[in-house]
Each structure stands twice: as structure tokens, then as C-alpha cells.
C-alpha positions as CSV (number, residue, x, y, z in Angstrom):
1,X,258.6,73.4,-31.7
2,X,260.8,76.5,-30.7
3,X,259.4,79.8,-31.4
4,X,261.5,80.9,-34.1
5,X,259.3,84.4,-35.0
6,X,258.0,85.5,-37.7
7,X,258.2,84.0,-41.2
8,X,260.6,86.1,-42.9
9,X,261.5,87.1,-46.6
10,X,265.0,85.7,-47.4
11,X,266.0,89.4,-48.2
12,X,265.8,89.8,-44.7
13,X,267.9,87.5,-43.2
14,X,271.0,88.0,-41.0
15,X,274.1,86.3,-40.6
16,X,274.4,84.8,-37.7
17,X,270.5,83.4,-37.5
18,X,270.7,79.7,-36.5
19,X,269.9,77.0,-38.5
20,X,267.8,74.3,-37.6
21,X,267.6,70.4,-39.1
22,X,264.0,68.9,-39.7
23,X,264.2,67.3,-36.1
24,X,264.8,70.6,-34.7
25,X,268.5,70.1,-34.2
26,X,270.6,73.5,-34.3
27,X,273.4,72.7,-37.0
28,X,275.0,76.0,-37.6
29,X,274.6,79.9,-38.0
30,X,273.7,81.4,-41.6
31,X,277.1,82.7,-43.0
32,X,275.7,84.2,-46.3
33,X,272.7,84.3,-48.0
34,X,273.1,83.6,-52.3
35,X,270.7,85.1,-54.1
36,X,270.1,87.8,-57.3
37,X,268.7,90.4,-55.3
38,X,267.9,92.0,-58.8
39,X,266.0,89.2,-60.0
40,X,264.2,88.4,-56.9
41,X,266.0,84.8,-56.8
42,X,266.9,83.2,-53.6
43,X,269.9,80.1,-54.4
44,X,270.7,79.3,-51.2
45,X,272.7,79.1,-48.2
46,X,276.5,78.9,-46.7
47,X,275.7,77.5,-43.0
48,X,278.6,77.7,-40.8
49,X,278.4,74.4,-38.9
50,X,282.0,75.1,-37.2
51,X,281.0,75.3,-33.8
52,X,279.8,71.7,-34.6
53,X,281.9,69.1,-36.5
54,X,282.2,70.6,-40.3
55,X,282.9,73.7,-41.5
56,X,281.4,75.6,-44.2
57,X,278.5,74.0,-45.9
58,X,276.0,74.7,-49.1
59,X,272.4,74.2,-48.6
60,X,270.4,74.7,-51.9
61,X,267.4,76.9,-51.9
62,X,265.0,73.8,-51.7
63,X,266.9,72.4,-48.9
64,X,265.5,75.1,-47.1
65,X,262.0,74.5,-46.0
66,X,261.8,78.1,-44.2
67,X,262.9,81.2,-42.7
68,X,262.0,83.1,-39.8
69,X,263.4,85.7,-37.9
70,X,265.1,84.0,-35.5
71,X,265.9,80.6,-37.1
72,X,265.9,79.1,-40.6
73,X,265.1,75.6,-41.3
74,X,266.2,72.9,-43.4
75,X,264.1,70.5,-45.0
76,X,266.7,67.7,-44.3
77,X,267.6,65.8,-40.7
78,X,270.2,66.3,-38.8
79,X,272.3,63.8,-40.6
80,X,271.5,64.6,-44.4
81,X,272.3,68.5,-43.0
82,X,275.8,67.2,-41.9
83,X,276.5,65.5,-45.1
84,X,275.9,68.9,-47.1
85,X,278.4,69.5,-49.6
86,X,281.2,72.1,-48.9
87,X,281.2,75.4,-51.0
88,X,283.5,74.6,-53.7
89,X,285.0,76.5,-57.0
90,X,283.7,75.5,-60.4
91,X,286.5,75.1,-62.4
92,X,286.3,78.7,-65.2
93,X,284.9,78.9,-68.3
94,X,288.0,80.3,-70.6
95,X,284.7,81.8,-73.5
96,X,281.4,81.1,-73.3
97,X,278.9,82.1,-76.1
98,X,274.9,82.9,-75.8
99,X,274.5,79.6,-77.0
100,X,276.9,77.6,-74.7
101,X,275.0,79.1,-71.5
102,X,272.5,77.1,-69.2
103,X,270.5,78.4,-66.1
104,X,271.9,78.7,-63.0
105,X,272.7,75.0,-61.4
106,X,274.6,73.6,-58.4
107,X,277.4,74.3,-59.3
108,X,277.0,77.8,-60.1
109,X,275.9,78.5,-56.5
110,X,278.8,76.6,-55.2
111,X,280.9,78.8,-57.1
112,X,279.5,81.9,-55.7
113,X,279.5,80.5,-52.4
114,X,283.4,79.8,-52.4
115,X,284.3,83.3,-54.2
116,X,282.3,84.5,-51.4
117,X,284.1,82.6,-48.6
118,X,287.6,83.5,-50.8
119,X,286.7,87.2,-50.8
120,X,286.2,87.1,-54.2
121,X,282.9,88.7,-54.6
């Protein structure tokens, strides 16, 4: 296994750390880390898999088995990494009561991913 430093806290992480598959495979550079800094909750991942094929992708925080200084890595193989879902917009919520809201899901970090990637954040 490559020496990939120091486990790391997710706060720490930098765009532009690769990211590796389960079977070691480099599959793309960290483009943006999703979390709530403010709540200490880390949601995930945009991996930028362009210089491979792909583009953009969304890997959920327990997709990602761990993160070190140099180098994160994914708890899936190369293949499941490549079929990640791209970052996509949730379609908006016109009123939403107490009552109507859930926890975060999916779908909520997808959103935040793509109003990332759209300069929307």
C-alpha cells in the first residue's frame, strides 16, 4: 500500500488530494469537501475524475473509508467508484414547514454539491 501520510480530520483536507479506489487505483482529485463545519458533520465528497473518463462525481460520507494527508480512500473498487452518481440539483421546495422537514439525505448533499459546482453557494 502507498504511503498516503497521516490520517487526517476531514476539516483538513485540500482540493486537489487524490483519491484512491479500494484496490488502490487513483480515480480522481478531491474537488470539494461537503460538510457543516458548524455542526461537526462531514457529508461527503465531489471527486473530479476528469482526468479519467467521467467528470464530476458524489461520494457519500460512508463511501469514504478514510483520509489522509496525501490521499483519501473510498471504500468502493475501482468500478463501483466510476459508477458514482454525478452531483445533481434537487428539484426546490416552493414552503416547507417544521413538520414537513427530514434529516439530511442524498439528495440534499447532491444538491449542495451541484450549487457548489454551479457557483451557487
Amino acid at each position: 500500500m502507498a504511503d498516503h501520510g497521516a490520517p487526517i480530520a476531514y476539516l483538513l483536507l485540500e482540493e486537489g488530494t487524490p483519491v484512491f479506489s479500494s484496490d488502490g487505483e487513483r480515480v480522481g482529485t478531491v474537488e470539494h469537501v461537503l460538510a457543516d463545519a458548524n455542526a461537526d458533520i462531514f457529508d461527503g465528497l465531489v471527486v473530479d475524475t476528469r482526468s479519467g473518463p467521467g467528470g464530476f462525481r458524489f461520494a457519500d460520507a460512508v463511501e469514504v473509508d478514510a483520509i489522509y494527508e496525501r490521499g483519501v480512500i473510498l471504500a468502493l473498487d475501482r468500478d463501483a467508484a466510476a459508477a458514482l452518481p454525478e452531483p445533481a440539483e434537487n428539484a426546490a421546495t416552493m414552503r416547507a414547514d417544521p413538520d414537513d422537514t427530514t434529516p439530511d439525505t442524498a439528495g440534499d448533499k447532491l444538491r449542495r454539491a451541484w450549487d457548489y459546482l454551479s457557483g451557487r453557494y
